[in-house]
C-alpha positions in Angstrom: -57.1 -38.4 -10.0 -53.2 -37.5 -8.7 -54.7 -35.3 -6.3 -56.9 -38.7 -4.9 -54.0 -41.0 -5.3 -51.7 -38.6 -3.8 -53.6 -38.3 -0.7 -54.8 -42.0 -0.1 -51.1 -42.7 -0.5 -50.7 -40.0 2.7 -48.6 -37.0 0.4 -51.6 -34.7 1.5 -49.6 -31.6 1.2 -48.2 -32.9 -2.6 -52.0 -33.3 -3.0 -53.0 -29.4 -2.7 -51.5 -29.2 -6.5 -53.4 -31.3 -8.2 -56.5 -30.1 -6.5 -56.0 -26.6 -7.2 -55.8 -27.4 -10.8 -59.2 -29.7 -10.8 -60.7 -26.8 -9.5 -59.4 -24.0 -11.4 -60.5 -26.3 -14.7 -63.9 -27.2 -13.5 -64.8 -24.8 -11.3 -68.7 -26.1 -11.7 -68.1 -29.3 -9.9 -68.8 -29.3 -6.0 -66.8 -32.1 -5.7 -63.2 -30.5 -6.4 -64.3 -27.8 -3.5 -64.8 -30.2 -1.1 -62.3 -31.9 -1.8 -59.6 -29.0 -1.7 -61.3 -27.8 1.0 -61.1 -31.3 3.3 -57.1 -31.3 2.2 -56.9 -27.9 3.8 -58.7 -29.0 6.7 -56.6 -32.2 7.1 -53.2 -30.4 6.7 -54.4 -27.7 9.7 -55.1 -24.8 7.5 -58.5 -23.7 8.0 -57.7 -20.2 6.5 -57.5 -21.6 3.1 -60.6 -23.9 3.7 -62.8 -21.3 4.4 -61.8 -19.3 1.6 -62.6 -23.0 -0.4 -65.6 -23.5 1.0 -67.3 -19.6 1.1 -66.9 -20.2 -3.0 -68.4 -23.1 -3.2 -71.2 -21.7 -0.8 -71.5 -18.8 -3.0 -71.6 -21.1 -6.1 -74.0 -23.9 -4.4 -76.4 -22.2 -1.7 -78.5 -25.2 -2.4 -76.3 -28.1 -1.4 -76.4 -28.5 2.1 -72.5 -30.6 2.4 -71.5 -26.8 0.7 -73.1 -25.4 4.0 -71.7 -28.1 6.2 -68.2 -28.2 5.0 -68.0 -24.4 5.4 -69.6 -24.4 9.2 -66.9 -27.1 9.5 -63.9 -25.0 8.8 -65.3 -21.8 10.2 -65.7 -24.0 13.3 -61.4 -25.0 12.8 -61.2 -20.8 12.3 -62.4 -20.4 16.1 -65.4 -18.5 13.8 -68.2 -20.1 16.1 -70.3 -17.4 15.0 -70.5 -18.9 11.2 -69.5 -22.4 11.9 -73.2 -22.5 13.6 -75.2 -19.9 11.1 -73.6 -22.4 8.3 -74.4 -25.7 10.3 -78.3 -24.4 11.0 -78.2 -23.5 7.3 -77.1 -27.0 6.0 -79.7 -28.7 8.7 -82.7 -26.6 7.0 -81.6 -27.9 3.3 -81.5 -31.4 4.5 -82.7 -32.3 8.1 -81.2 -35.8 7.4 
């Protein structure tokens, strides 16, 4: 919840903390990826997304936001290669 609070109040980088930890305790929620992932994204480091979001991938091939939010940050990478395989991938688990 500090790692939300943090953010909405616009101390994104102050955020990263607080969702490293979520993650790192709960590591079976989708949830905390994204949203360590999205923090990454918003703070113009899409190495560290990626990395997020290939775990999550790995841990979730069946959500298609896991797919999504990974072809998202590969797309931030200049990696159009995987930002497209993922995006394809997360239209054929959910077309909607």
């Amino acid at each position: 919840m500090l790692g939300e609070v943090l953010r909405k109040n616009h101390q994104v980088t102050a955020s990263v903390e607080f969702y490293k930890r979520a993650l790192d305790q709960d590591p079976t929620k989708f949830a905390y990826y994204a949203r360590l992932g999205g923090v990454y994204i918003s703070l113009g480091q899409p190495a560290p997304a990626l990395e997020v979001f290939r775990q999550s991938v790995q841990r979730f091939p069946k959500i298609p936001e896991a797919h999504y939010f990974l072809g998202i940050a590969a797309r931030a990478a200049a990696n159009y290669e995987l930002a497209e395989k993922e995006l394809r991938e997360s239209l054929s688990l959910e077309a909607d």
